[in-house]
C-alpha positions in Angstrom: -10.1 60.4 -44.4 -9.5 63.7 -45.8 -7.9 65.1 -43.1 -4.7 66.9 -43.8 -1.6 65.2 -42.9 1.0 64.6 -40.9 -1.5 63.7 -37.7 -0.9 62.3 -34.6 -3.7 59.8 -33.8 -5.0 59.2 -29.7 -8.0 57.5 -28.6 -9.8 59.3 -26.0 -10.9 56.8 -22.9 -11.2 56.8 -19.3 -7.4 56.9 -19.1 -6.2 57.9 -22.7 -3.9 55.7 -25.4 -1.4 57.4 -26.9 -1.1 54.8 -30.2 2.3 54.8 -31.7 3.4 57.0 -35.1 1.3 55.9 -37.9 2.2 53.1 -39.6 1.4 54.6 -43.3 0.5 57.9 -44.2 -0.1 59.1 -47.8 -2.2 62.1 -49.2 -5.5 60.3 -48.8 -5.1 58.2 -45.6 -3.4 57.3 -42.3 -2.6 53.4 -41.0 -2.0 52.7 -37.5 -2.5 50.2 -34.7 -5.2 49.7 -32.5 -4.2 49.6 -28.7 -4.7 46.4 -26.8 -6.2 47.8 -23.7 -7.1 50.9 -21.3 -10.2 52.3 -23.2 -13.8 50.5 -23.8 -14.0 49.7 -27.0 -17.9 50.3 -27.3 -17.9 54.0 -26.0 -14.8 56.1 -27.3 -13.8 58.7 -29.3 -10.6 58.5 -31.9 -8.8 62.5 -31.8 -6.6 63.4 -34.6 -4.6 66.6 -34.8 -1.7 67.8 -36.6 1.1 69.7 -36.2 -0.7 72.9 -36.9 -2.8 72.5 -34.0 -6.1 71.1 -36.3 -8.2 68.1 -34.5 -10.5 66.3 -35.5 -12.6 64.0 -33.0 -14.8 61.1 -34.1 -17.1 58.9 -31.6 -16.7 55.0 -32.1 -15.4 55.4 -35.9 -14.6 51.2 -35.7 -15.4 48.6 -34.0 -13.4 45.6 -32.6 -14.2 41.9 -33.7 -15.4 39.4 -30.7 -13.9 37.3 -29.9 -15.3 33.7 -30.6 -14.0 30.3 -29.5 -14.3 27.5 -32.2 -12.9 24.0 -30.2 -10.7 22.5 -27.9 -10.2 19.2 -29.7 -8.7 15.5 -28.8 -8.6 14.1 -26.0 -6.2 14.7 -22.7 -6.0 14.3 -19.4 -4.5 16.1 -16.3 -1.8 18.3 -16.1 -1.6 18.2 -20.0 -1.0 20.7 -22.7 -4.0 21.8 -24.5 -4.9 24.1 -27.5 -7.7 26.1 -28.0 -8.9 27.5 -31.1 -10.8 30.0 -32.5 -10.7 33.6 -33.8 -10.2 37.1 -32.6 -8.5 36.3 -29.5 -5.7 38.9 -29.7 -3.8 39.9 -26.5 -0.8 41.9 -25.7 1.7 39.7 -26.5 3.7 39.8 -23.2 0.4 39.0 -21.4 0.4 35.6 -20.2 -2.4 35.4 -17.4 -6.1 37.3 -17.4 -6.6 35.9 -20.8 -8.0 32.1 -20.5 -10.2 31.3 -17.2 -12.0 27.5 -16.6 -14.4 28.1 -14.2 -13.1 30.9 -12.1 -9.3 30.2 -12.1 -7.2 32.2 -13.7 -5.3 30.1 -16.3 -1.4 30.9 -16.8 -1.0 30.5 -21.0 2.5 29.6 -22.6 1.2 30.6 -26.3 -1.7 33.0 -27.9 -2.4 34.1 -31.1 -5.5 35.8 -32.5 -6.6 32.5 -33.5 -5.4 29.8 -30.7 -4.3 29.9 -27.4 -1.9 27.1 -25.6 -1.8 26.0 -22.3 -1.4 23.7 -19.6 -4.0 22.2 -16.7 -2.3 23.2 -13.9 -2.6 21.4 -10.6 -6.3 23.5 -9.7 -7.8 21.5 -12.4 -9.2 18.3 -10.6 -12.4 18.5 -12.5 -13.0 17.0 -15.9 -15.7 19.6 -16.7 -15.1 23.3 -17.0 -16.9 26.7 -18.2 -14.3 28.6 -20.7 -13.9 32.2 -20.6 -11.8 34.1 -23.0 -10.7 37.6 -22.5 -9.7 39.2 -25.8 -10.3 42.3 -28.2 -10.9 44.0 -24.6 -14.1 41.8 -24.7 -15.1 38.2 -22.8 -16.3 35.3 -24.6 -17.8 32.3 -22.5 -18.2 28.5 -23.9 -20.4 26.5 -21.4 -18.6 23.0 -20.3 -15.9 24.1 -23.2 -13.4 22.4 -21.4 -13.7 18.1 -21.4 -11.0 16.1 -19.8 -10.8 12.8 -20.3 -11.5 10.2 -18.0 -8.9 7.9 -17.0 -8.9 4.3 -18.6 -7.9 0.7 -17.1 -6.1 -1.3 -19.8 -4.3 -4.1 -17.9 -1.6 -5.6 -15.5 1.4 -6.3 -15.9 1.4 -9.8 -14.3 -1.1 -12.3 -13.5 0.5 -13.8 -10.0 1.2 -11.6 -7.9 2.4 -11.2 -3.8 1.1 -9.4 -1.2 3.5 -6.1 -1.3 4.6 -7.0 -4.8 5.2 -3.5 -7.2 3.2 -4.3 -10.8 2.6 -2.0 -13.1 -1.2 -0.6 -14.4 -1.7 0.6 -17.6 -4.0 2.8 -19.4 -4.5 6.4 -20.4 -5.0 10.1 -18.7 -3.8 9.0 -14.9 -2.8 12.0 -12.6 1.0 12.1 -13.2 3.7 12.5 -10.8 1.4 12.6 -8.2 0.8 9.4 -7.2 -1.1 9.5 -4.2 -4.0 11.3 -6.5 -4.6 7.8 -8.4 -6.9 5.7 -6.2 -6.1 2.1 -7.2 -8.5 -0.6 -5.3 -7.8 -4.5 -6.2 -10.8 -6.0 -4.9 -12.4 -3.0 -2.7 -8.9 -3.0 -1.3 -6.6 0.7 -1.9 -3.4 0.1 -3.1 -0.2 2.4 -2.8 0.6 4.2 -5.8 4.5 4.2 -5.5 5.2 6.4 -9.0 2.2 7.9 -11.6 2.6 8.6 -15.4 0.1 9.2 -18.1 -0.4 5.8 -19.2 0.9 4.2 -16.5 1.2 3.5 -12.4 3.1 1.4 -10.2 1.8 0.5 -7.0 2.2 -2.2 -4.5 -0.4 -5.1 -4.1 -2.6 -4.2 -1.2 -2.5 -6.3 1.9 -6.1 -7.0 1.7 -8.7 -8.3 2.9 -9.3 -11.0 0.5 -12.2 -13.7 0.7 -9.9 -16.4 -1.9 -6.6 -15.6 -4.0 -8.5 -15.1 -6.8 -8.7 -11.1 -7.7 -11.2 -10.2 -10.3 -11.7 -6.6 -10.0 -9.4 -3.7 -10.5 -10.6 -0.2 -10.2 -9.4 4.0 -10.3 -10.8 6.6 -8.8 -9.6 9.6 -10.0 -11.8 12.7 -8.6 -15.3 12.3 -9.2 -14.7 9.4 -11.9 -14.3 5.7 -10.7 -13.6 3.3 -13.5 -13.4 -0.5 -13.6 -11.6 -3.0 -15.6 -12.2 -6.8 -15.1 -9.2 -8.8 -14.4 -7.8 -12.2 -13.4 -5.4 -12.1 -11.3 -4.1 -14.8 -9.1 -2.3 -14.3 -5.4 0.6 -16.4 -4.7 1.3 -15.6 -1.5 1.8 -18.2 0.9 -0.6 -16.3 3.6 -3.0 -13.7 2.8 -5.0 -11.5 5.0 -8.6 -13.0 5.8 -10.0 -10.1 7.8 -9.5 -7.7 10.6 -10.8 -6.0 13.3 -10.5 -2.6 14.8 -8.4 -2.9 17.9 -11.4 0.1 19.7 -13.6 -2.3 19.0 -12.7 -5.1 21.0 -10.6 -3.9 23.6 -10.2 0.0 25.2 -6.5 0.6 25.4 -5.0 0.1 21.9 -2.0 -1.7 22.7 0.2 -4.5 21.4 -0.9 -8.0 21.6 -4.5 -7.3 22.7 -5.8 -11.0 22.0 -4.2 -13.8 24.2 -2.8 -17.2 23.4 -5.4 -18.8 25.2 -7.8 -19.3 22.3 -9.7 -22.2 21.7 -11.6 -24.2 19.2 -15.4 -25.1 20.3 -18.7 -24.9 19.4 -18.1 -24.2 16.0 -15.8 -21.4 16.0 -12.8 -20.3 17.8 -12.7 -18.5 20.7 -10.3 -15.1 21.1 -9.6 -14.3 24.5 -9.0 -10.5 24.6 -7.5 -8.1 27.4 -9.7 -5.2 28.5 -8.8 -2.5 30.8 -10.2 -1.6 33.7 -10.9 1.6 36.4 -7.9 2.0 37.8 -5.5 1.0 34.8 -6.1 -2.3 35.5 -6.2 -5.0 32.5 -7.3 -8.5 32.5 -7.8 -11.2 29.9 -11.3 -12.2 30.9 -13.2 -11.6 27.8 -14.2 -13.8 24.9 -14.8 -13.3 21.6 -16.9 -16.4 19.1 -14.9 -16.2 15.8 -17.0 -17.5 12.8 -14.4 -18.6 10.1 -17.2 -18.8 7.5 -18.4 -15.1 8.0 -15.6 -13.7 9.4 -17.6 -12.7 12.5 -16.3 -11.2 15.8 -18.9 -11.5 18.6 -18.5 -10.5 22.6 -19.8 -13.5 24.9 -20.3 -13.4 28.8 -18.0 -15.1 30.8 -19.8 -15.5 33.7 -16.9 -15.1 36.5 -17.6 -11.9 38.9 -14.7 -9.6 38.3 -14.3 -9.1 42.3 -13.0 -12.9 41.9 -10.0 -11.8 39.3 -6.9 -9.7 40.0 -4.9 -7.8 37.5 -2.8 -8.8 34.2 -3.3 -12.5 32.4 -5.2 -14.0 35.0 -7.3 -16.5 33.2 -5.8 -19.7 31.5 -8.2 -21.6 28.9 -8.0 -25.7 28.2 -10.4 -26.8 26.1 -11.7 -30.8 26.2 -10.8 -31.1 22.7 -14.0 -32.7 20.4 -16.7 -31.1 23.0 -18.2 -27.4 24.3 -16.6 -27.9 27.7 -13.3 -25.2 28.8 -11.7 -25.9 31.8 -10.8 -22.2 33.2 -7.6 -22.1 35.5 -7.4 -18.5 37.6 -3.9 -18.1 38.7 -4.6 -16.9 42.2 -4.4 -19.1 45.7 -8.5 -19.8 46.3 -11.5 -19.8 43.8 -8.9 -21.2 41.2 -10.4 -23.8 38.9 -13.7 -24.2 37.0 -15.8 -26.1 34.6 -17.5 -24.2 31.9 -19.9 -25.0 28.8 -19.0 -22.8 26.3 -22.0 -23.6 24.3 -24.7 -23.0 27.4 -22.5 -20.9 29.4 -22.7 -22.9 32.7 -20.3 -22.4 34.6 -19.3 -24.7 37.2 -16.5 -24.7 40.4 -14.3 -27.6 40.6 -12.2 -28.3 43.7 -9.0 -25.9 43.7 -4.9 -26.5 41.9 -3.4 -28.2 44.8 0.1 -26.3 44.4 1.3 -24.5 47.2 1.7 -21.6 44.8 -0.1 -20.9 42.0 1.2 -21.0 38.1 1.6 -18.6 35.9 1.0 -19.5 31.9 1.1 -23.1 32.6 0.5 -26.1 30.4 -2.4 -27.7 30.4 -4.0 -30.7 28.2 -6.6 -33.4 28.6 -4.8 -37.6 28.2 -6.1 -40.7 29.5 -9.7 -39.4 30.4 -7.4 -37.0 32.8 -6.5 -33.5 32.6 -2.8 -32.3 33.3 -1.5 -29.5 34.4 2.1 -28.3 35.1 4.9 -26.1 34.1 4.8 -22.0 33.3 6.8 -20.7 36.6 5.3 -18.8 40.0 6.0 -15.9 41.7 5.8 -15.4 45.3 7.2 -13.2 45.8 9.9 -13.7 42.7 9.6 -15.8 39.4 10.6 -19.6 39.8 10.8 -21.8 37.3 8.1 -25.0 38.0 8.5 -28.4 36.5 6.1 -30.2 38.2 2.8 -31.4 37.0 -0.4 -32.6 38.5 -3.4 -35.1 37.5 -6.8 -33.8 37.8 -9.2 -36.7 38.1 -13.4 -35.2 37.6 -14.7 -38.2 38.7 -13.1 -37.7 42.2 -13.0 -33.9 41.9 -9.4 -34.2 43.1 -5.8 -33.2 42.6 -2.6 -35.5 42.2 0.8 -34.6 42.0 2.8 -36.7 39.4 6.4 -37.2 38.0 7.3 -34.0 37.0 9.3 -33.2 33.5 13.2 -34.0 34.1 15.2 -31.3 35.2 17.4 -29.9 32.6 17.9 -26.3 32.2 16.7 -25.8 35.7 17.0 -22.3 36.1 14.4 -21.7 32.8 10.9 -21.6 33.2 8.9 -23.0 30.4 5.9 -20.7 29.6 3.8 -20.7 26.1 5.1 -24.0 25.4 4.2 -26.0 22.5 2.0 -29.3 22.5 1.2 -31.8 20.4 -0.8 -35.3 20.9 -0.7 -39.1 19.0 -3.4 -40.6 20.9 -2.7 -39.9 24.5 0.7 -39.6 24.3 2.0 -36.0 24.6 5.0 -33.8 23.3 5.8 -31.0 25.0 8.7 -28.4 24.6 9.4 -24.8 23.8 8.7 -22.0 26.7 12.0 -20.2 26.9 14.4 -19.4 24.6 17.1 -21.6 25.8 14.6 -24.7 26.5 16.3 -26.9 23.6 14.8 -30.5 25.3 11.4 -31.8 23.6 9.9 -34.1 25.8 7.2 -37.2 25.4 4.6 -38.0 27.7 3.3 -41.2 27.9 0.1 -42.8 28.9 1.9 -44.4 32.2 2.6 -40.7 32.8 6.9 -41.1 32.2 8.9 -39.3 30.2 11.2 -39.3 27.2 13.2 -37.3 25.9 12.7 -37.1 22.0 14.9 -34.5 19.6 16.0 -31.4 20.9 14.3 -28.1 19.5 16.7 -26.4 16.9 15.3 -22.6 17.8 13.5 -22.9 21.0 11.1 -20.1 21.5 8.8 -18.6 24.4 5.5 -17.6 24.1 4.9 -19.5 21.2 1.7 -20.3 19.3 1.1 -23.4 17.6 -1.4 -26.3 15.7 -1.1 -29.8 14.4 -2.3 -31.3 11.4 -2.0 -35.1 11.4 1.0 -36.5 13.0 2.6 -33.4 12.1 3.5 -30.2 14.7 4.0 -26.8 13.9 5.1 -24.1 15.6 5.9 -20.5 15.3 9.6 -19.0 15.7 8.5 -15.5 16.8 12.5 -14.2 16.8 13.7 -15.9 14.0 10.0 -14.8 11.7 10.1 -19.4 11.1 7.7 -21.7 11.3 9.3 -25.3 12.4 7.8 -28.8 11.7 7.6 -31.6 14.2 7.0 -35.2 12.5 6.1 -37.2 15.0 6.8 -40.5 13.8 9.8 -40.2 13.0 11.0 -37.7 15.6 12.4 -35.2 13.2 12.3 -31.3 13.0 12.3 -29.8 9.7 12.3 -25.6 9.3 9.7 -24.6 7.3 11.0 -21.7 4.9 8.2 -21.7 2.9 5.3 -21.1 5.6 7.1 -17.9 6.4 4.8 -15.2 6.1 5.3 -12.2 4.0 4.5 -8.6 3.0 3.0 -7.9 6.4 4.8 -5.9 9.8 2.7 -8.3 12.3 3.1 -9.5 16.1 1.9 -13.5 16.7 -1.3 -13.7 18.7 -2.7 -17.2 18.4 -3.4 -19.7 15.6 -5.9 -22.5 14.6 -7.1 -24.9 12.3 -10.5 -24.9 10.6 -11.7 -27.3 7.3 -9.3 -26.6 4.7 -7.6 -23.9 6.1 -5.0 -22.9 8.7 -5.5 -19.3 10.5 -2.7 -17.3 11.9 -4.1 -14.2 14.5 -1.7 -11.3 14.4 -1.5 -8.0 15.4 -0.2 -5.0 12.9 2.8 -3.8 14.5 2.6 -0.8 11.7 0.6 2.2 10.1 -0.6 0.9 6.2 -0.4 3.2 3.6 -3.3 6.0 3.1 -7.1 4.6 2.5 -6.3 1.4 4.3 -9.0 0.5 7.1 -7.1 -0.9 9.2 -4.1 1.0 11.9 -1.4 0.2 13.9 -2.3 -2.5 16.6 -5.6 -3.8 15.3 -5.9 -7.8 14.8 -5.5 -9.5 11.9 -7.1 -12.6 10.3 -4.1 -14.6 8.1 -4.6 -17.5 6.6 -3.1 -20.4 4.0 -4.5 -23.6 2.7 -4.3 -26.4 5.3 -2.4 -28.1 2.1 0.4 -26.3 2.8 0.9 -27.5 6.1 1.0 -31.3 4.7 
């Protein structure tokens, strides 16, 4: 530069660089490094001076190179490492954040060179489109959308039958990974949980459901603002399978277990739920209905047209429908006002002459035989429980009550409530209604009875259907479903009715065409996204097939 030599060299800023000794001097000029920061490289002045004291001051002698950004190429997904290149970009090289920005957060970089920079989407980044901004050569350079990640991709499954709570594995490309609960999976509309997440794969657990048949033909992510689909065909093998639900709110007001009774009934083509509801002063009662439509999976309130003066507290309404019609006989288990007559189908209700008993029964059995109905069993209480084995005959045509042989006394001191019944004709087999009740009893047209083979796991409160000549009943303590063949008087468990991949309470049961529905209660939370909680009722269901 012509200056004479040896010279210190200092760029004069807002807050002055003092550059480090010259990298080369020789008689004609003098090499050194240009700072990385602290002055603005479009207004400042370079000072030279010597050691005699000369200076010499030029304004903005050079000029720094932008910075440009070239690409960001292939493809990558979340929480990978990615490279960007393009020229210019110098930084100090201890600087690892304030040089690469997506959008507005500060990006932490492991690598940078004046013509790449390397880095890795931190957990921020749940976008797939970003705005780049480089800082470098004390300048900013800005690439609109600059930053593309890829969208996640649905390959396949790693089986084709699967079970309800079964782990499979998904693969694909550019999942969120090792955070599993950031993966959305839905097999038919329904969220799975995600139990571990990798790039190219997930493992979840198949959903509980609802599903409308076993067969699953759609599989989708959601991943942030992208949702993609894959066609599959998959197959459940499941013995049961959830049908549908309801929100506990929105049939009852107290959110508690077991909200729909025992008590329900098939007429009028669909089956009738009979729900608890509580009242003003705490008090619950079993007096509403709700019409269940198999085909639509339809919940819907219907009057039941007794005044609620007439009703006391708890389960005060006991439901025996005249199997084959629209009529319900109602039973109220208090002393007056006790027994009516009512069309389900017109809602006609109709007061028959009062139960005869001196005391009245509490979850009694009742059934129609012989152009008769029966009723009998359960226990009372007045004022403490006793166990009741008789039964009486209630004849319409006379309007009248007749007490009749009642069942033989064998385990006197247990009351038999929520027994089980099945019919051949108009004979009738009843047992079940206490744990200890072993003794399974037929009664006959003539109105005797005989005792048939005991009950292996005898069970209270139990919930039960027939198909054929064939009983079932449900084990509640043991989780079992047991068969009663009626011809030949054998009991057979049934291991493979048991009913798995769901935490459930038994409610009631029926039959309907082709299939056989089990009404439960979810005794447990589901995992995140599911739309259904603790307590609310569940729709089961298997092929009637399976039952044979």
């Amino acid at each position: 530069m012509g200056i004479p030599l040896p010279y210190r060299v200092q760029i004069l800023a807002e807050m002055s660089s003092l550059l480090s000794a010259p990298v080369f001097v020789n008689d004609t000029f003098l090499k050194f490094r240009i700072p990385f920061g602290d002055y603005d490289p479009f207004d400042f002045e370079l000072q030279f001076k010597n050691n005699l004291g000369e200076e010499v001051v030029l304004h903005n002698p050079f000029e720094l190179y932008a910075p440009v950004i070239d690409s960001i190429p292939g493809s990558f997904g979340f929480r990978e490492t990615v490279v960007l290149y393009g020229k210019h970009l110098t930084n100090s090289p201890s600087n690892k954040n304030n040089i690469l920005f997506l959008d507005e957060i500060d990006i932490e970089v492991s690598q940078h060179s004046k013509d790449s920079i390397v880095f890795t989407l931190p957990w921020q980044v749940q976008k797939y489109q970003y705005d780049v901004l480089v800082k470098a050569q004390l300048q900013e350079v800005t690439k609109l959308g600059g930053l593309q990640v890829a969208a996640p991709q649905l390959d396949s499954v790693s089986k084709k039958d699967v079970e309800i709570g079964e782990q499979v594995t998904i693969y694909g490309s550019y999942f969120y990974p090792y955070q599993p609960n950031l993966n959305h999976i839905y097999f038919q509309g329904n969220r799975a949980e995600v139990l571990e997440a990798y790039r190219d794969s997930l493992v979840i657990k198949i959903p509980m459901g609802p599903y409308k048949s076993r067969y699953i033909n759609n599989l989708k992510i959601s991943l942030f603002e992208k949702e993609v689909t894959l066609d599959v065909d998959l197959n459940l093998t499941s013995t049961w399978y959830m049908y549908g639900f309801k929100r506990s709110s929105d049939i009852s007001n107290f959110n508690g277990v077991g909200e729909v009774t025992d008590w329900g009934f098939w007429a009028n083509n669909a089956y009738y739920l009979n729900v608890y509801r509580q009242y003003e002063n705490h008090q619950i009662r079993n007096d509403v209905l709700y019409r269940y439509t198999p085909e639509t999976d339809n919940w819907e309130e219907i009057d039941l047209p007794i005044p609620p003066e007439n009703l006391k507290d708890a389960e005060v309404l006991q439901f025996f429908p005249l199997q084959g019609s629209n009529i319900v006989y109602l039973y109220i288990n208090q002393a007056e006002n006790n027994f009516y007559k009512f069309n389900i189908k017109t809602g006609e209700l109709l007061q028959l002459k009062d139960f005869a008993a001196r005391d009245f029964l509490q979850i009694a059995t009742g059934f129609f035989a012989n152009g008769n109905f029966y009723l009998g069993l359960g226990y009372t209480s007045n004022p403490s429980q006793v166990s009741n084995k008789k039964f009486w005959r209630y004849s319409e045509g006379a309007n009248s009550w007749t007490e009749i042989t009642s069942m033989p006394d064998v385990h006197d001191t247990w009351p038999r409530f929520g027994t089980s019944l099945f019919k051949n004709g108009n004979t009738v087999y009843i047992g079940n209604g206490h744990e200890q009740a072993y003794d399974f009893w037929e009664f006959s047209p003539n109105e005797t009875w005989t005792r048939k083979s005991d009950v292996q796991n005898p069970s209270g409160n139990t919930v039960d259907v027939q198909n054929g000549t064939s009983g079932f009943y449900y084990d509640y303590l043991r989780s079992n479903f047991w068969e009663f063949d009626i011809p030949s008087n054998l009991w057979t468990k049934r291991e493979d009715l048991k009913i798995k991949g769901y935490p459930y309470g038994h409610e009631t049961m029926f039959i309907h065409d082709n299939y056989v529905y089990f009404v439960v209660y979810l005794n447990d939370y589901g995992p995140d996204g599911t739309p259904f909680f603790r307590y609310d009722q569940a729709i089961l269901r298997t092929e009637l097939s399976n039952f044979n």
